[in-house]
C-alpha positions in Angstrom: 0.0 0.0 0.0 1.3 3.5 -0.8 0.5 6.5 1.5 0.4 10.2 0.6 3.5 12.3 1.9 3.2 14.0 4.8 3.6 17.6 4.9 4.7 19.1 8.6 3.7 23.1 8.0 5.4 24.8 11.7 5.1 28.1 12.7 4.0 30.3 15.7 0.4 30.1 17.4 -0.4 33.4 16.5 0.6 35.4 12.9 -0.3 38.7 11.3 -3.0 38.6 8.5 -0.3 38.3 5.6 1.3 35.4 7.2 -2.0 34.1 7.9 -2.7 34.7 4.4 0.4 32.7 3.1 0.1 29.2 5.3 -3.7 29.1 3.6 -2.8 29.4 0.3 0.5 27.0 1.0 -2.4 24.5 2.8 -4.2 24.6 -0.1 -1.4 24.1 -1.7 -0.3 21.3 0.1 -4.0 19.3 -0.8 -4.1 20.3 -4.5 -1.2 18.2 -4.3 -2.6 15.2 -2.5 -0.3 15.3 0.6 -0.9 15.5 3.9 -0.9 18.3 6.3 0.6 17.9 10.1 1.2 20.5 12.6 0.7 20.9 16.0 -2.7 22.0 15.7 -3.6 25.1 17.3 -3.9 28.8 16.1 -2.0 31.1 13.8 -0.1 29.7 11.1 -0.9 26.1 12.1 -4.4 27.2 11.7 -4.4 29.0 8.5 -2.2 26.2 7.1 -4.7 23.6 8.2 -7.7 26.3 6.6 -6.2 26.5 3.5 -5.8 22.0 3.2 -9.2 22.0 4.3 -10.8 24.1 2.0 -9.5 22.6 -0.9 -10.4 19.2 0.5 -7.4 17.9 1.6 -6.1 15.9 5.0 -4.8 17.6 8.1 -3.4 15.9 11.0 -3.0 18.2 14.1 -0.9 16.5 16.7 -1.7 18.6 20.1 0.2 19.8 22.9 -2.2 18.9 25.7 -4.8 16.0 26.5 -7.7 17.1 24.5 -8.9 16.7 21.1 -11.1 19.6 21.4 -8.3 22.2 21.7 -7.7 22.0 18.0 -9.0 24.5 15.4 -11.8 23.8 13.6 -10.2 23.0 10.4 -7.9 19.9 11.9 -9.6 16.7 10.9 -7.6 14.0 12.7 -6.6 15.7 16.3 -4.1 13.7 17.9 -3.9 14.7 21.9 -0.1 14.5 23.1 -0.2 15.8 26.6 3.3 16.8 25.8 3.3 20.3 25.6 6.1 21.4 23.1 7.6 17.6 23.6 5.2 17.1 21.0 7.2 19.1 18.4 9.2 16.4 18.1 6.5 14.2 17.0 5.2 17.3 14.4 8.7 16.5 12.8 8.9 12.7 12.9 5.3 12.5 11.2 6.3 14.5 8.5 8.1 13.7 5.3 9.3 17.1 4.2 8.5 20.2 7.1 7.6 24.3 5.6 8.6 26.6 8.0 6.3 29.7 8.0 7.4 32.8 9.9 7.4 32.0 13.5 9.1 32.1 16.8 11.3 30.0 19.4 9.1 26.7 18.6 9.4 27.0 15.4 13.0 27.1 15.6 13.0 24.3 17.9 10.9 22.1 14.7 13.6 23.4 12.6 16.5 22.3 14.7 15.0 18.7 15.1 14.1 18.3 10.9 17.7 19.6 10.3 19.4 16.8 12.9 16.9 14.2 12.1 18.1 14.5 8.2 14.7 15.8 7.5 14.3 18.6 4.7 12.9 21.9 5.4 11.8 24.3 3.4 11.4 28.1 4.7 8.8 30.8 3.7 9.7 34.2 5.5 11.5 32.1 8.7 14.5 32.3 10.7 17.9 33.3 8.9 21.0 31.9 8.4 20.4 28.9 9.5 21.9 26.3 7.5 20.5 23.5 5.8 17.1 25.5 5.3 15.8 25.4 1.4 14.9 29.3 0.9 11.4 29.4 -0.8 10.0 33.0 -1.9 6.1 32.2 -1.9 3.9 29.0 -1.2 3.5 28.3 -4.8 7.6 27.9 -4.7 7.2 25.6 -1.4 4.9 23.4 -3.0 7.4 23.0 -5.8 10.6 22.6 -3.5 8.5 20.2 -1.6 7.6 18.3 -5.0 11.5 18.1 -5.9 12.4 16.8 -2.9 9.7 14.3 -3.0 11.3 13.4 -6.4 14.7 12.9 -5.3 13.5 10.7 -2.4 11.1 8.3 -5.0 14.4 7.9 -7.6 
């Protein structure tokens, strides 16, 4: 049986409206593909992601920091309760095939730093700088292709 790759989208809890405005169209991007999106769930950019996925029909995954399934937004169809609080990043990056990096803050980094040592590719969209290892994409249309390369690569 072949499953759909899994898309980890991280990025802080809480975003301005043009961020917010970029993770939904990368989430739709992300289902026009037929992949998956994971993230951890909650507001912000993991929201908006998850929005965009949703809307255009696709699968979202959002593993949670705490015990409930009814803290996720309303646009996560498969919540996964952790009760780990940010322990649960690292399962955000070991569910995912490929993680996008949208804005965000220390967490975010945090995602970043365990994709990077877990050989794990990320892809960044207006996120931390000079931080090695990141693939530098200038719009979601551009991490949606990035994402498809990569998936490429991995198949061959």
């Amino acid at each position: 049986m072949e499953f759909p790759h899994h898309v980890g989208v991280i990025g802080a809890g809480s975003c301005d409206e043009r961020i917010y405005r970029i993770a939904r169209e990368l989430g739709a991007g992300i289902a026009g593909m037929g992949w998956v999106l994971v993230c951890g769930g909650l507001g912000g950019v993991m929201e908006a992601a998850a929005r965009g996925c949703s809307e255009a029909g696709g699968t979202t995954v959002g593993i949670l920091p705490g015990f409930q399934k009814g803290s996720a937004n309303a646009y996560i169809k498969i919540p996964l309760p952790t009760g780990m609080g940010e322990g649960r990043n690292l399962l955000v990056v070991r569910a995912s095939d490929v993680l996008i990096a949208v804005s965000g803050g220390y967490g975010t980094l945090s995602e970043i730093a365990l994709a990077l040592k877990a050989g794990k590719p990320v892809i960044g969209l207006e996120t931390w700088e000079n931080i090695e290892g990141i693939i530098r994409a200038g719009s979601p249309q551009e991490a949606i292709g990035e994402a498809e390369h990569l998936f490429k690569r991995m198949e061959a």
